[in-house]
PDB file with one MODEL, atoms N, CA, C and O in Angstrom:
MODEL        1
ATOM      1  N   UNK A   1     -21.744   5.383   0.646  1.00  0.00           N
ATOM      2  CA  UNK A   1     -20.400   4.998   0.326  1.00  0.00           C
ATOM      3  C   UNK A   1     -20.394   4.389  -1.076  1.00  0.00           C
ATOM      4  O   UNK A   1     -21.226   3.515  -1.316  1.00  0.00           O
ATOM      5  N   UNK A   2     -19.414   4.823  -2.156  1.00  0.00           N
ATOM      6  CA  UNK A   2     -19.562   4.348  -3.348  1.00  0.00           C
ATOM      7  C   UNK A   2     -17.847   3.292  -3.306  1.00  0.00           C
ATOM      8  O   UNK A   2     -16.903   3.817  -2.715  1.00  0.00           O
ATOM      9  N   UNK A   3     -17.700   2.286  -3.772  1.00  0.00           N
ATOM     10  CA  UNK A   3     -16.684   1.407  -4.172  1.00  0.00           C
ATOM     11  C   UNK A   3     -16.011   2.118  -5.546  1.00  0.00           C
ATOM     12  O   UNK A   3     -16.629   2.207  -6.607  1.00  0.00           O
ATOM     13  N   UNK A   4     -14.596   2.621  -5.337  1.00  0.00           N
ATOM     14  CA  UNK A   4     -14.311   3.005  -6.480  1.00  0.00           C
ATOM     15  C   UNK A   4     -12.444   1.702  -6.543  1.00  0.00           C
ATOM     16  O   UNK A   4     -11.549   1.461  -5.733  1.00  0.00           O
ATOM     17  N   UNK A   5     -12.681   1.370  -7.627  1.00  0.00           N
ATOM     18  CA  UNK A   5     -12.200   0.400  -8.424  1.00  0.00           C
ATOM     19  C   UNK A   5     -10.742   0.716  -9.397  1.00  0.00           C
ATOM     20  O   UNK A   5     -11.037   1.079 -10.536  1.00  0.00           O
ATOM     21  N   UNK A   6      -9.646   0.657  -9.198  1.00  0.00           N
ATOM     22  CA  UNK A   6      -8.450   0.652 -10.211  1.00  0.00           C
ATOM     23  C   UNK A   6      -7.764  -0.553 -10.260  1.00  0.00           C
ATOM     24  O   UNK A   6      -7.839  -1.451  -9.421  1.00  0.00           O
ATOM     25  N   UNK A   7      -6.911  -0.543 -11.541  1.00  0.00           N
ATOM     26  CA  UNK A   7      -6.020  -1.816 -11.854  1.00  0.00           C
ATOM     27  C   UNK A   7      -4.909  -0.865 -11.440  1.00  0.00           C
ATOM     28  O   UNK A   7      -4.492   0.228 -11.824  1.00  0.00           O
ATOM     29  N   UNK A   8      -4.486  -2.096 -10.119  1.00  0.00           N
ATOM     30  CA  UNK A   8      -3.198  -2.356  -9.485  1.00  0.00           C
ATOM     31  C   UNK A   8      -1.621  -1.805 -10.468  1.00  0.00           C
ATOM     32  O   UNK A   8      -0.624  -1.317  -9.935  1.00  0.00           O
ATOM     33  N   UNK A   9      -1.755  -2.001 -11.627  1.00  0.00           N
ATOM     34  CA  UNK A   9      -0.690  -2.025 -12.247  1.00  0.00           C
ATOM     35  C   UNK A   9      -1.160  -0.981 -13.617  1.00  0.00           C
ATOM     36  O   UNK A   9      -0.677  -1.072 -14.746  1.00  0.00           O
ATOM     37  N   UNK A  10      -1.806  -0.377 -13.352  1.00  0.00           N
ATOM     38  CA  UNK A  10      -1.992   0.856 -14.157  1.00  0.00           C
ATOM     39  C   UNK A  10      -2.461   2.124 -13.419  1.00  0.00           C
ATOM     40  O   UNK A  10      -3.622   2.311 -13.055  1.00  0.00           O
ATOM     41  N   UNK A  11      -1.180   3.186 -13.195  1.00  0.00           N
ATOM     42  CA  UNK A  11      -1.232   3.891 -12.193  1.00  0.00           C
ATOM     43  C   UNK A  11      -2.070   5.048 -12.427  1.00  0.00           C
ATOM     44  O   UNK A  11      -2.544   5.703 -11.499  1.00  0.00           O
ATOM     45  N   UNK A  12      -2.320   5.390 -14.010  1.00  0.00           N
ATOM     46  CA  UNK A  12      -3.504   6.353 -14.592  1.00  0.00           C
ATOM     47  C   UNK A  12      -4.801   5.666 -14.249  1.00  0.00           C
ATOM     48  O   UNK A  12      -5.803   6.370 -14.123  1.00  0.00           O
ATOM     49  N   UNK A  13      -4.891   4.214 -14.066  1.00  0.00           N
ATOM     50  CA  UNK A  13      -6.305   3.842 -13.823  1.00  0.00           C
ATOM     51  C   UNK A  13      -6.509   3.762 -12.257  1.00  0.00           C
ATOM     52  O   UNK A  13      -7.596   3.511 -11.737  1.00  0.00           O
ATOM     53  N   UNK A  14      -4.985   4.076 -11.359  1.00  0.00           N
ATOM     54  CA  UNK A  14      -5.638   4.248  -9.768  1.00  0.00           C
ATOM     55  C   UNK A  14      -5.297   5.653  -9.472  1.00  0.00           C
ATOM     56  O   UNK A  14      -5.152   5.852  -8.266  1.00  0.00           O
ATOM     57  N   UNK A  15      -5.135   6.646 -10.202  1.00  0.00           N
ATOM     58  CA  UNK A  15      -5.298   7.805 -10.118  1.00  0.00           C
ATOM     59  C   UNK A  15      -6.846   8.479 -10.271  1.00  0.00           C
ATOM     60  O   UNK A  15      -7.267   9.344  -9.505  1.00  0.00           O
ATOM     61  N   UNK A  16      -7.568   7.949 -11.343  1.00  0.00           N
ATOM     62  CA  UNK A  16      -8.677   8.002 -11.889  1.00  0.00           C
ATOM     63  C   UNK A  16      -9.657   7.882 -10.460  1.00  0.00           C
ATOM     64  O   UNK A  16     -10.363   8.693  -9.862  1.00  0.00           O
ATOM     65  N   UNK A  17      -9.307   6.420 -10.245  1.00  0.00           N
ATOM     66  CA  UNK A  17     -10.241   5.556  -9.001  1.00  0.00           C
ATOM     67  C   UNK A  17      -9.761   6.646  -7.903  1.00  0.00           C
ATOM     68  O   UNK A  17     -10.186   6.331  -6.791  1.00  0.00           O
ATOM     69  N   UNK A  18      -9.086   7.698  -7.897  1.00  0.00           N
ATOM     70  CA  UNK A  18      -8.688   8.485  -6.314  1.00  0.00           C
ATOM     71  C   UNK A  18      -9.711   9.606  -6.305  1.00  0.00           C
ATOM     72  O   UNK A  18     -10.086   9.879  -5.165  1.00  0.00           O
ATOM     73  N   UNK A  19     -10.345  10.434  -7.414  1.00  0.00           N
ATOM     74  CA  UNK A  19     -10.670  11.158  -7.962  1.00  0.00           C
ATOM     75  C   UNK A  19     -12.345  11.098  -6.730  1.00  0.00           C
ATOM     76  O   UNK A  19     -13.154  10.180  -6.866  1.00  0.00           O
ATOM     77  N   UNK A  20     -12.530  12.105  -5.762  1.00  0.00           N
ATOM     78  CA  UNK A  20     -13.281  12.241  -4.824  1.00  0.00           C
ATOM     79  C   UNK A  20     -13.478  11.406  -3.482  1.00  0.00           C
ATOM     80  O   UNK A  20     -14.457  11.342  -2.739  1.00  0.00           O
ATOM     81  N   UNK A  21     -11.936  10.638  -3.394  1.00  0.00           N
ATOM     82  CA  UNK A  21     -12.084   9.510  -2.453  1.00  0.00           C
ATOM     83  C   UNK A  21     -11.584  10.156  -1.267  1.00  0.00           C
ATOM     84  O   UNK A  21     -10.526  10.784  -1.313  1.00  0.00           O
ATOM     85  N   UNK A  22     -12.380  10.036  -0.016  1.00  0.00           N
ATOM     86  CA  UNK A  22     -11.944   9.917   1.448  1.00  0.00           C
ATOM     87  C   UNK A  22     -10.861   9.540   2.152  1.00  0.00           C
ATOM     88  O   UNK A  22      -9.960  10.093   2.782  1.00  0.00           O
ATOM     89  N   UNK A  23     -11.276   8.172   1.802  1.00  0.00           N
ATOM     90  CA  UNK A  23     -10.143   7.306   2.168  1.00  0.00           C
ATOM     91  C   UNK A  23      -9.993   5.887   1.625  1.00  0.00           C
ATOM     92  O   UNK A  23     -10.985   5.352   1.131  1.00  0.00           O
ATOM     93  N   UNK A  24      -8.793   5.215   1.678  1.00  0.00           N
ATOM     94  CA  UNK A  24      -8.387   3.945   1.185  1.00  0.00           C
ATOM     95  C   UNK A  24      -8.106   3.081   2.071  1.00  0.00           C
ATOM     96  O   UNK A  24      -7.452   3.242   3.102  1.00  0.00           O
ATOM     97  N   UNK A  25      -8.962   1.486   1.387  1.00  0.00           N
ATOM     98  CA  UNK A  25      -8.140   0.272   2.634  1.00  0.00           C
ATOM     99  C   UNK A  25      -7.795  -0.068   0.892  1.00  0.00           C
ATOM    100  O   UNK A  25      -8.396   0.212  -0.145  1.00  0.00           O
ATOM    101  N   UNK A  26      -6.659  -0.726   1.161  1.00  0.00           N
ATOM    102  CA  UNK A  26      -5.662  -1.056   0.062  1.00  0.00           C
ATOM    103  C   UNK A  26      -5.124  -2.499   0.658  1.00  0.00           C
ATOM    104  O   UNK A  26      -4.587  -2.767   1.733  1.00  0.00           O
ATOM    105  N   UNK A  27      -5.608  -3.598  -0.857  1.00  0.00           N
ATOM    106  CA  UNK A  27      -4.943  -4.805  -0.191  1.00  0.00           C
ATOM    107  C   UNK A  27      -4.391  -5.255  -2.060  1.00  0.00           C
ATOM    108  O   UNK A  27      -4.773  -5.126  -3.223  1.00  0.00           O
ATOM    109  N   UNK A  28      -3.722  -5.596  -1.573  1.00  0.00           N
ATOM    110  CA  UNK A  28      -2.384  -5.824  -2.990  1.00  0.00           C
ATOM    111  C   UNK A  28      -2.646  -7.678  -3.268  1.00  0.00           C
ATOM    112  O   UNK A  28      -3.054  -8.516  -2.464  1.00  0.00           O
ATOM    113  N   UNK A  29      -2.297  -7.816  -4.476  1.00  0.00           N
ATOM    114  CA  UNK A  29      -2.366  -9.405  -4.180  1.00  0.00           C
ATOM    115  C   UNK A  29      -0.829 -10.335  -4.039  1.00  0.00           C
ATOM    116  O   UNK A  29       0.144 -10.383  -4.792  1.00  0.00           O
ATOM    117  N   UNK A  30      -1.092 -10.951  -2.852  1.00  0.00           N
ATOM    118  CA  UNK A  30      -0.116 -11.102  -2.211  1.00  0.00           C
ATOM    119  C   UNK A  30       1.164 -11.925  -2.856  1.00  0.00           C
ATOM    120  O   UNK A  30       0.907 -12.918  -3.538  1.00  0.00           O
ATOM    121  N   UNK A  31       2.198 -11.628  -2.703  1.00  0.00           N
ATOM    122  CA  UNK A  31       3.343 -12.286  -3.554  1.00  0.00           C
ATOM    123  C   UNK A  31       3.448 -13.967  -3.793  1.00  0.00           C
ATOM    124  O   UNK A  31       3.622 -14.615  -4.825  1.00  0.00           O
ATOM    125  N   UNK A  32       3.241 -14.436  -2.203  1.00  0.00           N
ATOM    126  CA  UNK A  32       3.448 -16.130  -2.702  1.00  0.00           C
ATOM    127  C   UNK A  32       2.161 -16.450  -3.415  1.00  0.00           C
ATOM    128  O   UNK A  32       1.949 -17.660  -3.335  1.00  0.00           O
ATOM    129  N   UNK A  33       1.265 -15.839  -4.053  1.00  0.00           N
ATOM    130  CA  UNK A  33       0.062 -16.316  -4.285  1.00  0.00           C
ATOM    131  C   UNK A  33       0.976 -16.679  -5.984  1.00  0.00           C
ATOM    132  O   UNK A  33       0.411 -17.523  -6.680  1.00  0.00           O
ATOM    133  N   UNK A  34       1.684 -16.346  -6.293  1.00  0.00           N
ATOM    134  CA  UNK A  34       2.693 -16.774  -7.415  1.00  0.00           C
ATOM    135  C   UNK A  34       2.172 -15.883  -8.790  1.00  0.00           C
ATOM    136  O   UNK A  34       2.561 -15.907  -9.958  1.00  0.00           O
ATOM    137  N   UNK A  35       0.873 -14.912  -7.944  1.00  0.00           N
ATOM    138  CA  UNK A  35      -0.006 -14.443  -9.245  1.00  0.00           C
ATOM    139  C   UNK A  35       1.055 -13.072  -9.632  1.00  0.00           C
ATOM    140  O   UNK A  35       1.147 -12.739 -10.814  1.00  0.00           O
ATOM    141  N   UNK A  36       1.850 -12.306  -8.541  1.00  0.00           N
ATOM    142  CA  UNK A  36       2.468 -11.174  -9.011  1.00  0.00           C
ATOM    143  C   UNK A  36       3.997 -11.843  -8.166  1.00  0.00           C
ATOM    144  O   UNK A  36       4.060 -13.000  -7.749  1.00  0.00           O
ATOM    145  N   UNK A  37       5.095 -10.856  -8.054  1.00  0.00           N
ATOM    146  CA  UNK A  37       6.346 -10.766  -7.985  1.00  0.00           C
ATOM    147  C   UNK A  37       6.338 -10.193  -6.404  1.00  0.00           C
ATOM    148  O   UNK A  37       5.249  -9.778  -6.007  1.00  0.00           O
ATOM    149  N   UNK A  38       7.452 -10.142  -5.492  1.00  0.00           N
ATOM    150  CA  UNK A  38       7.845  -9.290  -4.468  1.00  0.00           C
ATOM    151  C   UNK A  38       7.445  -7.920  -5.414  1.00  0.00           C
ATOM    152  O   UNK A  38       6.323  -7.430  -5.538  1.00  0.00           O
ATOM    153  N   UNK A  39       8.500  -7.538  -5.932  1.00  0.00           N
ATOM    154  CA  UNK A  39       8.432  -6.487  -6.813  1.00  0.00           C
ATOM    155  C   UNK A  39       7.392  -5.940  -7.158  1.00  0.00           C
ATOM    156  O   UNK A  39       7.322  -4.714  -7.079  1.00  0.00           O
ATOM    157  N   UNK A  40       6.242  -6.742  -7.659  1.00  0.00           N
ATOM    158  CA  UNK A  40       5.217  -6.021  -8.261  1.00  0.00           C
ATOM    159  C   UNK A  40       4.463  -5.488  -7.043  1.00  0.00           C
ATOM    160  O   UNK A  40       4.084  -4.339  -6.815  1.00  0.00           O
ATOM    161  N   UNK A  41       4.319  -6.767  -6.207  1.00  0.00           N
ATOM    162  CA  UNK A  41       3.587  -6.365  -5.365  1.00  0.00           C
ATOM    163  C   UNK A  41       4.280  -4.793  -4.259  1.00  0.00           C
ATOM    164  O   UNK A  41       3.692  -3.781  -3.879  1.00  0.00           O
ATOM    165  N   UNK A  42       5.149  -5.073  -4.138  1.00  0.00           N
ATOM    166  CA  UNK A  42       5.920  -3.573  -3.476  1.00  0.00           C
ATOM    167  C   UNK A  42       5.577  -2.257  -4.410  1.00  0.00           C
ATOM    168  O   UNK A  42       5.483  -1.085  -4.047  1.00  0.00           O
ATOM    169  N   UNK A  43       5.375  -2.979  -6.098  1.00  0.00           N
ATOM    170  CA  UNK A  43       5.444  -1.456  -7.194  1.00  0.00           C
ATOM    171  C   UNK A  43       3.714  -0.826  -6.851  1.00  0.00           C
ATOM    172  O   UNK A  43       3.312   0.331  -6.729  1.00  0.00           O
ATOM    173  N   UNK A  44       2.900  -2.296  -6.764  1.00  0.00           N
ATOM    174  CA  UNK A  44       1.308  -1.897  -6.338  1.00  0.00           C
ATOM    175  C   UNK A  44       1.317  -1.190  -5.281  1.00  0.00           C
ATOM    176  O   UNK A  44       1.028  -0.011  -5.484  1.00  0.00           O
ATOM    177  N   UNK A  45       1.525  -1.451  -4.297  1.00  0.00           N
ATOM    178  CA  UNK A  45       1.694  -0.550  -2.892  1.00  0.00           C
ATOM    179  C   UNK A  45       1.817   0.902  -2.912  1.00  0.00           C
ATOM    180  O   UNK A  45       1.073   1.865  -2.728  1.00  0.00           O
ATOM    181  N   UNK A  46       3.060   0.689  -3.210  1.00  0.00           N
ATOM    182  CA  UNK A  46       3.595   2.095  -3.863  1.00  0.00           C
ATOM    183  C   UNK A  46       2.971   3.207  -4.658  1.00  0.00           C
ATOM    184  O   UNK A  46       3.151   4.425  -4.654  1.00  0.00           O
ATOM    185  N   UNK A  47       2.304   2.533  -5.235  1.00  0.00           N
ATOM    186  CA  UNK A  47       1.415   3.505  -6.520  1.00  0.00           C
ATOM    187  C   UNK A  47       0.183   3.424  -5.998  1.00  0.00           C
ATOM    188  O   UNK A  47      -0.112   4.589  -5.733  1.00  0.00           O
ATOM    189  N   UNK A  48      -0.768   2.677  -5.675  1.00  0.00           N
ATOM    190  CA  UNK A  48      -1.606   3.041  -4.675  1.00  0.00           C
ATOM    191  C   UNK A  48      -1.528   4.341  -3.622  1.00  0.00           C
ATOM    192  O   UNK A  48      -2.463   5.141  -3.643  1.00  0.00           O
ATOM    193  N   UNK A  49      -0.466   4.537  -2.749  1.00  0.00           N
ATOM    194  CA  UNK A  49       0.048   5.041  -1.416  1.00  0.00           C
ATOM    195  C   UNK A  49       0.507   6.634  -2.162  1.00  0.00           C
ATOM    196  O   UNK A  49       0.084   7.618  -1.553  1.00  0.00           O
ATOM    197  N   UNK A  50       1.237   6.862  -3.273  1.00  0.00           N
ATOM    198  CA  UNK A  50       1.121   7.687  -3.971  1.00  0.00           C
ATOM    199  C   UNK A  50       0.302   8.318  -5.338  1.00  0.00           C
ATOM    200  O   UNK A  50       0.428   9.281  -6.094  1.00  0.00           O
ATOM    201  N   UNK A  51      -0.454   7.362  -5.196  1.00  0.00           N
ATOM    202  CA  UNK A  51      -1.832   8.035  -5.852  1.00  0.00           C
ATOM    203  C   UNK A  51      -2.598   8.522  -4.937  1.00  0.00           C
ATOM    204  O   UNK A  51      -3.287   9.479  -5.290  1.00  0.00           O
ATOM    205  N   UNK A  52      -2.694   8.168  -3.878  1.00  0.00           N
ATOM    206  CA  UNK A  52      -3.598   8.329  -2.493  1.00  0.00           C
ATOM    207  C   UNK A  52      -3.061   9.788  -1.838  1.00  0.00           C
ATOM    208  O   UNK A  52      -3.833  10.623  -1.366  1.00  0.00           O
ATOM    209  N   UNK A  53      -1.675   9.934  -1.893  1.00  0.00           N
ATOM    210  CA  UNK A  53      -1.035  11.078  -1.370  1.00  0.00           C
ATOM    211  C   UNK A  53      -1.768  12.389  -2.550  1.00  0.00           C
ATOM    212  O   UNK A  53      -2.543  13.328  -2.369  1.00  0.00           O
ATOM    213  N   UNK A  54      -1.135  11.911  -3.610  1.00  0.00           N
ATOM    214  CA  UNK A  54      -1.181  13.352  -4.926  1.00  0.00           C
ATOM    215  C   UNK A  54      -2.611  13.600  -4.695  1.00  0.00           C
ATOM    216  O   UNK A  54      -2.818  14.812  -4.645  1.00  0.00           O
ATOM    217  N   UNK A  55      -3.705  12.874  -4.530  1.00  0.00           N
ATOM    218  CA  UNK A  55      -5.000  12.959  -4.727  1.00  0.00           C
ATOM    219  C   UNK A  55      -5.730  13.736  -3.416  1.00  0.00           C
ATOM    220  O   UNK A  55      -6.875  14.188  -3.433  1.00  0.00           O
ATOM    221  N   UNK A  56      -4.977  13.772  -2.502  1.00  0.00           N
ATOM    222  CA  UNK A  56      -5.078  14.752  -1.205  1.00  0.00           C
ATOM    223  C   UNK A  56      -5.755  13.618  -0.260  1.00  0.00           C
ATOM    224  O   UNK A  56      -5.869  14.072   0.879  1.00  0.00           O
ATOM    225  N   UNK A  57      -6.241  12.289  -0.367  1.00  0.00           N
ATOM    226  CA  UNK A  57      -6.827  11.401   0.555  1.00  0.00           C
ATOM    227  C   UNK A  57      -6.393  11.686   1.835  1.00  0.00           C
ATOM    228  O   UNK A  57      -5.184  11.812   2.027  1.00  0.00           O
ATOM    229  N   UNK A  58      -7.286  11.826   2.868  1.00  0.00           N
ATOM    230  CA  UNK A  58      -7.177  11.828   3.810  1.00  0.00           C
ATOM    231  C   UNK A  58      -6.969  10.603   4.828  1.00  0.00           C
ATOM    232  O   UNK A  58      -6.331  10.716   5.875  1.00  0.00           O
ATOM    233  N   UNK A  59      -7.478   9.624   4.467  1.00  0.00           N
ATOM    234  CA  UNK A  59      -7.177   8.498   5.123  1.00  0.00           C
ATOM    235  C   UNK A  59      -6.515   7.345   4.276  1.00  0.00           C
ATOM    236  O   UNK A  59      -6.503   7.423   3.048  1.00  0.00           O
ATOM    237  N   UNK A  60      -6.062   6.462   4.830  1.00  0.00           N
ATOM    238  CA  UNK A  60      -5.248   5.181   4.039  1.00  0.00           C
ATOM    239  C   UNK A  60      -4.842   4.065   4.907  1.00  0.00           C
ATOM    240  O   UNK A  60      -4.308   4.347   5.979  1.00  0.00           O
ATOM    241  N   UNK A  61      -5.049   2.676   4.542  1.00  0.00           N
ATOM    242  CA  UNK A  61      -5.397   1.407   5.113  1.00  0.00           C
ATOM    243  C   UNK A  61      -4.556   1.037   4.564  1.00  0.00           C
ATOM    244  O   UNK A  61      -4.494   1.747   3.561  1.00  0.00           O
ATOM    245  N   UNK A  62      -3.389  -0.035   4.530  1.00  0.00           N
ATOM    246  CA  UNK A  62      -2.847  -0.539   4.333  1.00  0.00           C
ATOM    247  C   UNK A  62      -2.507  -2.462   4.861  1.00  0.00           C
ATOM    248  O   UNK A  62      -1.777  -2.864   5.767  1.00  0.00           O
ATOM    249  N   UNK A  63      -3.241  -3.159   4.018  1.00  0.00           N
ATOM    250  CA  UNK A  63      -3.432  -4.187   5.041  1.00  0.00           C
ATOM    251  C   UNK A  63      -2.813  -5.392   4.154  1.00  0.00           C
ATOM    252  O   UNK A  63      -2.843  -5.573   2.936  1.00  0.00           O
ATOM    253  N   UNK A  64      -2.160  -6.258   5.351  1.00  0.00           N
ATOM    254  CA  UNK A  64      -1.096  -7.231   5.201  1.00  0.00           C
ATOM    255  C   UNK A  64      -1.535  -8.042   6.654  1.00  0.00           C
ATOM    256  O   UNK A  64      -2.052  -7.709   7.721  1.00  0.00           O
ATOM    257  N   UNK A  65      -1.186  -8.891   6.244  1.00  0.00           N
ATOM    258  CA  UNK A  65      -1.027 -10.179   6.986  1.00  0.00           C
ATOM    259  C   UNK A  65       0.295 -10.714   7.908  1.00  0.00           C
ATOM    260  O   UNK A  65       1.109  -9.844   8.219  1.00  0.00           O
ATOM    261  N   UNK A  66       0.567 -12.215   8.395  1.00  0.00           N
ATOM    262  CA  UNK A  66       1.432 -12.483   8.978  1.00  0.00           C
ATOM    263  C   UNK A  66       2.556 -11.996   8.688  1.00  0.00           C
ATOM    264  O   UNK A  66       2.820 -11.376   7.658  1.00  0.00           O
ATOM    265  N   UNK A  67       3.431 -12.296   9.752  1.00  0.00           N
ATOM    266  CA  UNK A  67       5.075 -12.504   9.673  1.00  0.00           C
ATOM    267  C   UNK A  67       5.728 -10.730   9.780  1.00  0.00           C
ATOM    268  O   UNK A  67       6.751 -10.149   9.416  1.00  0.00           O
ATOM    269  N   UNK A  68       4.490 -10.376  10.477  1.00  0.00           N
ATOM    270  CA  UNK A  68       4.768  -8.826  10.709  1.00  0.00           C
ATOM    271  C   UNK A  68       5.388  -8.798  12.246  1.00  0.00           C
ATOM    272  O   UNK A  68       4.747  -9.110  13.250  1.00  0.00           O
ATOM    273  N   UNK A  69       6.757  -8.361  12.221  1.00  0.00           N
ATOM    274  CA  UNK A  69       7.552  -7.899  13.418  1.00  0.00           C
ATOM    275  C   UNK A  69       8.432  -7.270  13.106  1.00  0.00           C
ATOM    276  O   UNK A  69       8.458  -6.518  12.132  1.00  0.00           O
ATOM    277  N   UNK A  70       9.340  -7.478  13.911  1.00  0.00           N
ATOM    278  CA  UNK A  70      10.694  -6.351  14.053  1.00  0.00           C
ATOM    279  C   UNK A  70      11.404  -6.548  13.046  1.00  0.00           C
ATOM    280  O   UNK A  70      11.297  -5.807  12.068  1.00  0.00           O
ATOM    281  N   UNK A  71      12.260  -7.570  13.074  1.00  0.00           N
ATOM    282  CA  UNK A  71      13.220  -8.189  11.550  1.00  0.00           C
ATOM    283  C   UNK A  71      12.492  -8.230  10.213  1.00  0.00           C
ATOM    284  O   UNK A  71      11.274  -8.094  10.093  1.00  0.00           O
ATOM    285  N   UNK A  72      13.148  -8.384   9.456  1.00  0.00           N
ATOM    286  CA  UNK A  72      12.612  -8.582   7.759  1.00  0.00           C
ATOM    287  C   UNK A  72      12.893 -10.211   7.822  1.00  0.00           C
ATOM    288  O   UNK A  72      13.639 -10.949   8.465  1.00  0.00           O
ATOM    289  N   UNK A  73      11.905 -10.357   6.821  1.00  0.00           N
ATOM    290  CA  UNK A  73      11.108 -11.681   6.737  1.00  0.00           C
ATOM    291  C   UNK A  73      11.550 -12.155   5.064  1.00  0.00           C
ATOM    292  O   UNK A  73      11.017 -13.118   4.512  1.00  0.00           O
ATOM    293  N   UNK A  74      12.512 -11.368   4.465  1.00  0.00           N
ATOM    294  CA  UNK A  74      13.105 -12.163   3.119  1.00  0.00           C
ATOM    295  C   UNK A  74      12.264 -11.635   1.916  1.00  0.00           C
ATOM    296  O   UNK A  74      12.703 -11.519   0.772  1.00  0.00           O
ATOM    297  N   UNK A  75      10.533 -11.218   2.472  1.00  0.00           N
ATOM    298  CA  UNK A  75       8.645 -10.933   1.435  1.00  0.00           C
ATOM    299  C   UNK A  75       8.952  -9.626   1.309  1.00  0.00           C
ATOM    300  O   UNK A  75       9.210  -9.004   2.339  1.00  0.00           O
ATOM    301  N   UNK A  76       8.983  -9.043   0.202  1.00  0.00           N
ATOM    302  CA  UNK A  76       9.037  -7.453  -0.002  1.00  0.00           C
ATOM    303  C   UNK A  76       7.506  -6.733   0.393  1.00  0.00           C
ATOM    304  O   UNK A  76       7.134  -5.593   0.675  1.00  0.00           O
ATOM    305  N   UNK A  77       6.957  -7.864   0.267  1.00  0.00           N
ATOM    306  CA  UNK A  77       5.228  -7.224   1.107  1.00  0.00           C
ATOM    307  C   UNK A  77       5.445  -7.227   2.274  1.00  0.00           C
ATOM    308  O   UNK A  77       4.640  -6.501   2.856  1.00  0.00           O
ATOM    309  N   UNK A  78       6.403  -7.863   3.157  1.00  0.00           N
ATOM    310  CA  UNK A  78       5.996  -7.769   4.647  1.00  0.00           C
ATOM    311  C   UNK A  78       7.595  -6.797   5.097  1.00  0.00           C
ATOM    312  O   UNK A  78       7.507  -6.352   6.242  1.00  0.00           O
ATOM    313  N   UNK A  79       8.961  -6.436   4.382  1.00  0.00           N
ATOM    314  CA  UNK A  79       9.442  -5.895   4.697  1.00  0.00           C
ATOM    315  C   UNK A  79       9.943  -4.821   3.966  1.00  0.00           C
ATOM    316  O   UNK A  79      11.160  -4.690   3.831  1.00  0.00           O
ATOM    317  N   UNK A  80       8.827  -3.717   3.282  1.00  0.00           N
ATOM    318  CA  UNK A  80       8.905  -2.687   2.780  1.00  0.00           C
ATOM    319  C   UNK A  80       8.308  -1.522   3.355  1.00  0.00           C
ATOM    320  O   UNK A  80       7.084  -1.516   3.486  1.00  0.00           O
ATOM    321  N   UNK A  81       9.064  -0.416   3.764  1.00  0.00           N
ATOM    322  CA  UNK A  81       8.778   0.379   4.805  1.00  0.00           C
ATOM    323  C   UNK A  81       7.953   2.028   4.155  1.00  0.00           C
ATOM    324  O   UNK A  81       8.036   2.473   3.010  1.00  0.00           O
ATOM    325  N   UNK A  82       7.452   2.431   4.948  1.00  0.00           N
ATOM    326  CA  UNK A  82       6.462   3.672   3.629  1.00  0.00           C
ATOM    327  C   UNK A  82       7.404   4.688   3.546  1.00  0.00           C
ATOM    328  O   UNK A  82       7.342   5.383   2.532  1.00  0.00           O
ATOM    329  N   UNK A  83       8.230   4.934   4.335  1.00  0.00           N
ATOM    330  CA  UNK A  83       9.351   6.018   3.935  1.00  0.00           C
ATOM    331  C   UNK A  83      10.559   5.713   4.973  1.00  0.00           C
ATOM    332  O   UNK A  83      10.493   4.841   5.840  1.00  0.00           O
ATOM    333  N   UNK A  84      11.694   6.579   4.750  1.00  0.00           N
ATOM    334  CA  UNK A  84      12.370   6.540   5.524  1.00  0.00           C
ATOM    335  C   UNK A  84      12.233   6.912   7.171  1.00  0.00           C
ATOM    336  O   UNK A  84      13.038   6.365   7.924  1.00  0.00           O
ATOM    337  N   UNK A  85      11.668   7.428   7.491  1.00  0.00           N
ATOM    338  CA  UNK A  85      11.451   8.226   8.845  1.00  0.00           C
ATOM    339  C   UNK A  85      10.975   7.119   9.971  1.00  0.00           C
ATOM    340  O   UNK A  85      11.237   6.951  11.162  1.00  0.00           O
ATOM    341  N   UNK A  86       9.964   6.299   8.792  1.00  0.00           N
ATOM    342  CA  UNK A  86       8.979   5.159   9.935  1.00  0.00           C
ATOM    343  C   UNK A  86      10.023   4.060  10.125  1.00  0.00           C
ATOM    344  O   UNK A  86      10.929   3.712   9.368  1.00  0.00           O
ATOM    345  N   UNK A  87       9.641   3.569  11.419  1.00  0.00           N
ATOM    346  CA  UNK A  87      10.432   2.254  12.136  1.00  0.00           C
ATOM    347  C   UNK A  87      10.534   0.931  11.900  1.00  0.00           C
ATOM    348  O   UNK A  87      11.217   0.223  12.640  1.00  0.00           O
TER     349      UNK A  87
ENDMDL
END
């Protein structure tokens, strides 16, 4: 297993990092950490999840923490959905 490595916010450098990958666990840095935005952190996700798609990955991890249920929670990390279709 080799660790392949991109910056979050440069989507040519996690395109690069997709380049013979299996699969992805993907962890974003989290919004109240005050280091990124709701926003950014939803734009990281995003570009990760579609770099992962274009790149043909077969698998994908997506991992988050509390305050995960039914209602939205106010955190664009905990209430941003991967497409329309999912629940």
């Amino acid at each position: 297993m080799t660790l392949a490595v991109g910056d979050l916010s440069d989507r040519t450098s996690i395109d690069c990092a997709m380049v013979g990958v299996n699969g992805v666990f993907s962890v974003q840095t989290s919004s109240p950490s005050g280091l990124v935005s709701d926003e950014e952190e939803v734009a990281q996700g995003i570009a990760v999840t579609d770099s992962a798609y274009a790149a043909g990955v077969a698998h994908i991890v997506y991992s988050s923490g509390g305050a995960a249920g039914k209602g939205p929670t106010g955190m664009g990390h905990f209430d941003r959905r991967c497409c329309a279709t999912c629940s």
